[in-house]
Residue, then its C-alpha position, 0 to 999 in steps of 0.5 A: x521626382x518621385x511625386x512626378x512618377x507617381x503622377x503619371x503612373x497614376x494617370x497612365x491607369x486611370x486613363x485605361x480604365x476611364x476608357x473602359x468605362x471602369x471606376x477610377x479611385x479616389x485620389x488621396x491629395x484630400x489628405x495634404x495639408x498646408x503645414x510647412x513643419x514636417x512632423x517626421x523625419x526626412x530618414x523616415x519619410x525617405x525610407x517609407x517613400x522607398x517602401x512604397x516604390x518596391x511594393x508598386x514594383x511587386x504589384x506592378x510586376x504581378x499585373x504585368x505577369x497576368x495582364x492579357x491586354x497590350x495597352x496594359x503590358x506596355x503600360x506596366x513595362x514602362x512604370x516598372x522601368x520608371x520606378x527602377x529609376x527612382x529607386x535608383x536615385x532613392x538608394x543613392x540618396x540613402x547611401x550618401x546619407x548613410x541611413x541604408x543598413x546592410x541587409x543581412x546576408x547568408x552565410x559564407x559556406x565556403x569559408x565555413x568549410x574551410x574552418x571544419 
C-alpha cells in the first residue's frame, strides 16, 4: 500500500509540473533489481519505510505552508492525508511486532513536586 501511495503522489507532482513545462526528476525504479533475497531485515526495511513517509510529511507540510497555488494546496492536503493513513497502518504493523520502542518522555513534574 505504501508503494501504491508513493505512486500517486509521485504522479500527482509530476503531473503539475510537466504541465508548467518544468523538469519532472528521475524516477529511482532503475535501481530495483530482480533478487528475491532481501538482504535486510523486514525490521529494518519497515522502519526506514516509516522514516520516509514522516520526512515527505514535513516537506509536504512545509509546501503546503508556503504554496501559493490551488492546484498545488490541494495537492499537498490530499498527500498529507494519504500519508497519515499509511503511517497508521505502519504503527500498527510495528506494534503488533513489537519493533516500535517507546520514545523517551519528559518527565513527570508534578510527581517530582510531590517528592520535594
Amino acid at each position: 500500500d505504501s508503494q501504491n501511495t508513493a505512486d500517486k503522489q509521485i504522479q500527482a507532482f509530476s503531473k503539475i509540473m510537466h504541465a508548467d513545462n518544468l523538469p519532472v526528476p528521475r524516477s529511482w525504479e532503475t535501481e530495483v533489481t530482480i533478487s528475491t533475497d532481501s538482504p535486510f531485515s523486514d525490521k529494518l526495511m519497515l522502519y526506514h519505510i516509516g522514516f520516509l513517509f514522516q520526512a515527505a510529511q514535513a516537506y509536504h507540510g512545509t509546501g503546503l505552508a508556503s504554496a501559493m497555488r490551488t492546484d498545488l494546496i490541494t495537492t499537498y492536503e490530499g498527500t498529507i492525508l494519504k500519508n497519515l493513513m499509511v503511517t497508521k497502518k505502519w504503527f500498527t504493523i510495528m506494534v503488533k511486532n513489537k519493533w516500535l520502542e517507546q520514545p523517551p518522555l519528559a518527565p513527570n513534574r508534578k510527581e517530582i513536586a510531590k517528592e520535594q
